[in-house]
DRENLUMNU-879388 format. One record per residue (C-alpha): residue in three letters; chain; x, y, z. Coordinates in steps of 0.2 Angstrom, whole numbers, plus 2048, in hexadecimal, padded with zeros to 3 digits. Last residue first. Layout:
# residues N
<aa:Ala&ch:A&X:X&Y:Y&Z:Z>
...
//
This chain:
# residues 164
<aa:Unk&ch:A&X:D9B&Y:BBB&Z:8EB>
<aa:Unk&ch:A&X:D92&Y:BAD&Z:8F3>
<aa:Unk&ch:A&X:D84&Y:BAB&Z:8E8>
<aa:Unk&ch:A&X:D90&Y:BA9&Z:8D9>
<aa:Unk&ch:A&X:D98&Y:B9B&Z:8E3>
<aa:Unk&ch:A&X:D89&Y:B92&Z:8E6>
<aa:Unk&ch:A&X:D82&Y:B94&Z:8D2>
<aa:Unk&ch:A&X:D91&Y:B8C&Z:8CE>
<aa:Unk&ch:A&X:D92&Y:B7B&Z:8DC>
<aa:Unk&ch:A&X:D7F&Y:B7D&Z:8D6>
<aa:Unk&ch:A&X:D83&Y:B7A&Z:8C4>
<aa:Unk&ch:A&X:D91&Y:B6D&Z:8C7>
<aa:Unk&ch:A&X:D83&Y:B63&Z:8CF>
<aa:Unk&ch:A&X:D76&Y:B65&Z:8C0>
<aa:Unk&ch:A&X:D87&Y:B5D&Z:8B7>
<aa:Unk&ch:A&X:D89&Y:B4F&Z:8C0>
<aa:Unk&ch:A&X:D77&Y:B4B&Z:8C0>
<aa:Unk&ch:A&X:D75&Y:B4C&Z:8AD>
<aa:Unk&ch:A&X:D85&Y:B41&Z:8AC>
<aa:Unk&ch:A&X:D7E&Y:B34&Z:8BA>
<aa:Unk&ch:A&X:D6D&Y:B35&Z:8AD>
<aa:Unk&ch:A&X:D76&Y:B31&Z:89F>
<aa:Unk&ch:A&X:D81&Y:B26&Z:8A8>
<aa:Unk&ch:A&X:D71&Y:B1B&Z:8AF>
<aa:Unk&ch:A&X:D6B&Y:B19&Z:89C>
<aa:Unk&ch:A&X:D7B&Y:B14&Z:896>
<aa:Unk&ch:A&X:D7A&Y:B06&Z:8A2>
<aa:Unk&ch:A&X:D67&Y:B03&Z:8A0>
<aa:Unk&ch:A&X:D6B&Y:AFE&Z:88D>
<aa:Unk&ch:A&X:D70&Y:AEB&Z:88E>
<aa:Unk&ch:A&X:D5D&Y:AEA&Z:897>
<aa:Unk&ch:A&X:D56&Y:AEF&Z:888>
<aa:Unk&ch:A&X:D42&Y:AED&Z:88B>
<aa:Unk&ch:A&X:D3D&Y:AEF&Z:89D>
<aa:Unk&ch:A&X:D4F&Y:AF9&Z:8A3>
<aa:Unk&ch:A&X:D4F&Y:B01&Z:893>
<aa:Unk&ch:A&X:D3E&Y:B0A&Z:895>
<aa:Unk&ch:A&X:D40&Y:B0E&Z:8A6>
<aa:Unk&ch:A&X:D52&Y:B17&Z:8A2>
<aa:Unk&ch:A&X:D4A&Y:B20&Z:893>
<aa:Unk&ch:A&X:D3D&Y:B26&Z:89F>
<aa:Unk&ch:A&X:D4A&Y:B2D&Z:8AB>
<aa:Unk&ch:A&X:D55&Y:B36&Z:89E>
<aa:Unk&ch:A&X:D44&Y:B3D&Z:895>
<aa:Unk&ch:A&X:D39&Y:B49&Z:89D>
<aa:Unk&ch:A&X:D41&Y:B48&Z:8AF>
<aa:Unk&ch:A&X:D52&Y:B48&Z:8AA>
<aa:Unk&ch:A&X:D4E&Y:B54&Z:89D>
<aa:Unk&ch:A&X:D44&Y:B60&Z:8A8>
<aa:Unk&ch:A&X:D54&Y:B5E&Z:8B6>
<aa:Unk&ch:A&X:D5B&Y:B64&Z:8A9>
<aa:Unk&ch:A&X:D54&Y:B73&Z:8A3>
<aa:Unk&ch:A&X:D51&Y:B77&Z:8B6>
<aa:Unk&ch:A&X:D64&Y:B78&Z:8B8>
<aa:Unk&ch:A&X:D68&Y:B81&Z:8A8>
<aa:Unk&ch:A&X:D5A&Y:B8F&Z:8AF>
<aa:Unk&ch:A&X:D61&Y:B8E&Z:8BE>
<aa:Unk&ch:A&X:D70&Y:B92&Z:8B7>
<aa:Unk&ch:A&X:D6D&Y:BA0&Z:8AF>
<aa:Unk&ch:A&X:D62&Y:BA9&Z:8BC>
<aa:Unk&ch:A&X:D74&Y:BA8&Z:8C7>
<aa:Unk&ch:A&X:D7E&Y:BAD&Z:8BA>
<aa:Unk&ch:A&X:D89&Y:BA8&Z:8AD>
<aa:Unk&ch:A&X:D97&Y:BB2&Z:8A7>
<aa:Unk&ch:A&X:D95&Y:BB6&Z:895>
<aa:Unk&ch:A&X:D98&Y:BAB&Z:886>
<aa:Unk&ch:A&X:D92&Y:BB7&Z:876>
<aa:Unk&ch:A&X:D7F&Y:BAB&Z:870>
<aa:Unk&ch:A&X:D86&Y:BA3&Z:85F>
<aa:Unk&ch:A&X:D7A&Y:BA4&Z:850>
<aa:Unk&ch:A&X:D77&Y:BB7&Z:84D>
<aa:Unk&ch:A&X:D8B&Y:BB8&Z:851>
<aa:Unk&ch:A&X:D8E&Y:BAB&Z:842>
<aa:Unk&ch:A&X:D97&Y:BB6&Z:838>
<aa:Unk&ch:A&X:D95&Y:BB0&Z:824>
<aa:Unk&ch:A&X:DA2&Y:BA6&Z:81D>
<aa:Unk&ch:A&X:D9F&Y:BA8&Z:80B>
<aa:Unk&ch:A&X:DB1&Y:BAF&Z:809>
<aa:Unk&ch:A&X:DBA&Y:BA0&Z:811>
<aa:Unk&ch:A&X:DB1&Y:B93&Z:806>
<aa:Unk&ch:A&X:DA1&Y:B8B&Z:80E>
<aa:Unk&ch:A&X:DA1&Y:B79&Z:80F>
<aa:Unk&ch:A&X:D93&Y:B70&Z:80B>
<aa:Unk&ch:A&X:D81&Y:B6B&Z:814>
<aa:Unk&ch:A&X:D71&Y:B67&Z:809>
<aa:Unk&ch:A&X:D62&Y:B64&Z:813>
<aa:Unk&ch:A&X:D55&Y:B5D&Z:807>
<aa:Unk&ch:A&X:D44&Y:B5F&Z:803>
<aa:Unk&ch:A&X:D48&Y:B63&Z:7F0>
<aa:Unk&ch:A&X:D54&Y:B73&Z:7F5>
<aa:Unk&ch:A&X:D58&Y:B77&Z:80A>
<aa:Unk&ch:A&X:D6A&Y:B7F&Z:80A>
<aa:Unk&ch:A&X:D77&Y:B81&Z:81A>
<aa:Unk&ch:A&X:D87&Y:B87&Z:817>
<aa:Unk&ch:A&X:D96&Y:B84&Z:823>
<aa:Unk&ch:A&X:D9E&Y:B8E&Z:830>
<aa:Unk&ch:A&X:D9B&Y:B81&Z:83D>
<aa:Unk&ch:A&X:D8F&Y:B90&Z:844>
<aa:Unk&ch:A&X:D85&Y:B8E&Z:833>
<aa:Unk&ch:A&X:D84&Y:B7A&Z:835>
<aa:Unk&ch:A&X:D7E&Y:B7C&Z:84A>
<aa:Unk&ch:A&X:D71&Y:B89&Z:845>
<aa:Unk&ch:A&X:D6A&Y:B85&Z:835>
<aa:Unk&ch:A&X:D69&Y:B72&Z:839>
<aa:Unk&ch:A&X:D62&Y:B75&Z:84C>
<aa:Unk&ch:A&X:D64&Y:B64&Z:855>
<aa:Unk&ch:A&X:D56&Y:B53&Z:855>
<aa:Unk&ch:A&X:D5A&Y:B48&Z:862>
<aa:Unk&ch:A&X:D52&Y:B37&Z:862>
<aa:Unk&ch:A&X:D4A&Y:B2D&Z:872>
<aa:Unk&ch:A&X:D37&Y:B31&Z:86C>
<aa:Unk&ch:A&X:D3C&Y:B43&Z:869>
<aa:Unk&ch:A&X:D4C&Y:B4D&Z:870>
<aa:Unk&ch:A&X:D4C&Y:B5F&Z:86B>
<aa:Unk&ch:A&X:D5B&Y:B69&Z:866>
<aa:Unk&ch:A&X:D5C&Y:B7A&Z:86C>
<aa:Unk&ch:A&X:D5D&Y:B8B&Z:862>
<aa:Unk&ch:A&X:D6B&Y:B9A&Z:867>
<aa:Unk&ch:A&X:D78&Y:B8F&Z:866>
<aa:Unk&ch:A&X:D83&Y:B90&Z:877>
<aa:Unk&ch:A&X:D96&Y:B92&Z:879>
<aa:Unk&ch:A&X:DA1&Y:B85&Z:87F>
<aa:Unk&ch:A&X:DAB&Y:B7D&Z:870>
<aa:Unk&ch:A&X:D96&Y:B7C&Z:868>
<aa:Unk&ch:A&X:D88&Y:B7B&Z:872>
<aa:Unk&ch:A&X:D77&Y:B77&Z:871>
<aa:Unk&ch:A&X:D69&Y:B78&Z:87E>
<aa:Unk&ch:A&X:D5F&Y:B68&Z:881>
<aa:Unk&ch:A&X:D4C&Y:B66&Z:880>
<aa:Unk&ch:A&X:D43&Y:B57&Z:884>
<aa:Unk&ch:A&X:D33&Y:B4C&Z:87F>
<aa:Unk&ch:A&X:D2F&Y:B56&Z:874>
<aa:Unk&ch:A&X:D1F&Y:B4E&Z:872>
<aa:Unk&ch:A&X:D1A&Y:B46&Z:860>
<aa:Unk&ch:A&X:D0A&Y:B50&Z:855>
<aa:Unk&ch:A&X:D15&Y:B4D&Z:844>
<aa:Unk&ch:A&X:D24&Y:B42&Z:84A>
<aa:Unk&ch:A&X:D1D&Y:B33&Z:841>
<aa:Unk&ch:A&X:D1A&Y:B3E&Z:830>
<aa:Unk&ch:A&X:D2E&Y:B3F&Z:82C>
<aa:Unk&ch:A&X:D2D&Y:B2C&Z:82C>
<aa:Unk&ch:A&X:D20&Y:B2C&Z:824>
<aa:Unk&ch:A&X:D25&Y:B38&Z:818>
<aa:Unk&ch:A&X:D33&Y:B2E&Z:814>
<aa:Unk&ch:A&X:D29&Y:B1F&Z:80F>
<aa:Unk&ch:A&X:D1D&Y:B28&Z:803>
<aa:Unk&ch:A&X:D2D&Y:B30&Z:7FD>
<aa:Unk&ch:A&X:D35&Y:B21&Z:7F8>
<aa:Unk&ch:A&X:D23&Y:B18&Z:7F2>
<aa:Unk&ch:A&X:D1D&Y:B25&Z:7E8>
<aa:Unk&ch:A&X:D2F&Y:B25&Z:7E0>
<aa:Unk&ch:A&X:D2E&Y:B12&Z:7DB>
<aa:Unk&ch:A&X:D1D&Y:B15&Z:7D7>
<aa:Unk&ch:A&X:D21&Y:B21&Z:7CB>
<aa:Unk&ch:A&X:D32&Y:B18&Z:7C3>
<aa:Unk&ch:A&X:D25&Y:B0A&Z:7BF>
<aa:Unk&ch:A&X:D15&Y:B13&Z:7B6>
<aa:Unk&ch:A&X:D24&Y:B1C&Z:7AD>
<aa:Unk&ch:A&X:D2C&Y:B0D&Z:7A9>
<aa:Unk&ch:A&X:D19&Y:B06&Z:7A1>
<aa:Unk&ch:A&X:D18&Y:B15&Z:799>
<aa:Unk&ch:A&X:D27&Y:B13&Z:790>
<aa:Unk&ch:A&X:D22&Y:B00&Z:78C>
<aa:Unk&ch:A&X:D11&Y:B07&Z:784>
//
């Protein structure tokens, strides 16, 4: 009886762990992306994008852990990251678009993805803390003058492609 009683126990105990993750996990189920960034790592572009939902990003696993030369393993609904040793280094090429020189379709490509996110989720995040975290409108605003910045650096690029 009393190891019945600990098993009775211990099960609810985990019942109510997982229950409780899976809600969380279950919350995103049917959620907008809200946005959709691109990736990059020292300068060159992942193939997959991170997505931005409800205020949190969510980034590639696979893609970002595999092209930081480390291995990547999903066992027990878990995502187990270690160290790979020198001679399991796989290449990372199928991860990893080549740099190439960018052109005009390129960058407005770049430009209308984030003039998307500005729109989709810089600008609403920037309401939302400006009538419930006032202390957060400052990050807010450089956010967007950082998205801004760099949609203007884009155009400065795209101009001087055009003229050549």
């Amino acid at each position: 009886m009393k190891k019945f009683l600990i098993g009775v126990v211990v099960g609810a105990v985990i019942a109510t762990v997982s229950s409780a993750y899976a809600d969380d996990i279950a919350k995103l189920i049917g959620k907008p992306v809200d946005a959709e960034f691109l990736v990059y790592l020292n300068g060159v572009r992942l193939k997959d994008n991170a997505v931005g939902i409800e205020g949190t990003s969510y980034a590639p696993v696979r893609s970002l852990t595999e092209a930081l030369g480390l291995n990547v393993d999903f066992k027990d609904g878990n995502v187990l990251v270690t160290t790979a040793k020198q001679t399991e280094v796989k290449s990372m090429q199928s991860n990893i678009q080549t740099p190439m020189e960018p052109t005009i379709q390129s960058i407005d490509r770049e430009i209308e993805n984030l003039q998307t996110n500005l729109k989709t989720y810089h600008e609403p995040a920037l309401e939302y803390a400006k009538k419930n975290r006032p202390d957060a409108v400052p990050a807010a605003e450089a956010a967007i003058n950082d998205v801004k910045a760099k949609i203007a650096e884009l155009e400065k690029q795209k101009a001087e492609l055009s003229s050549k």
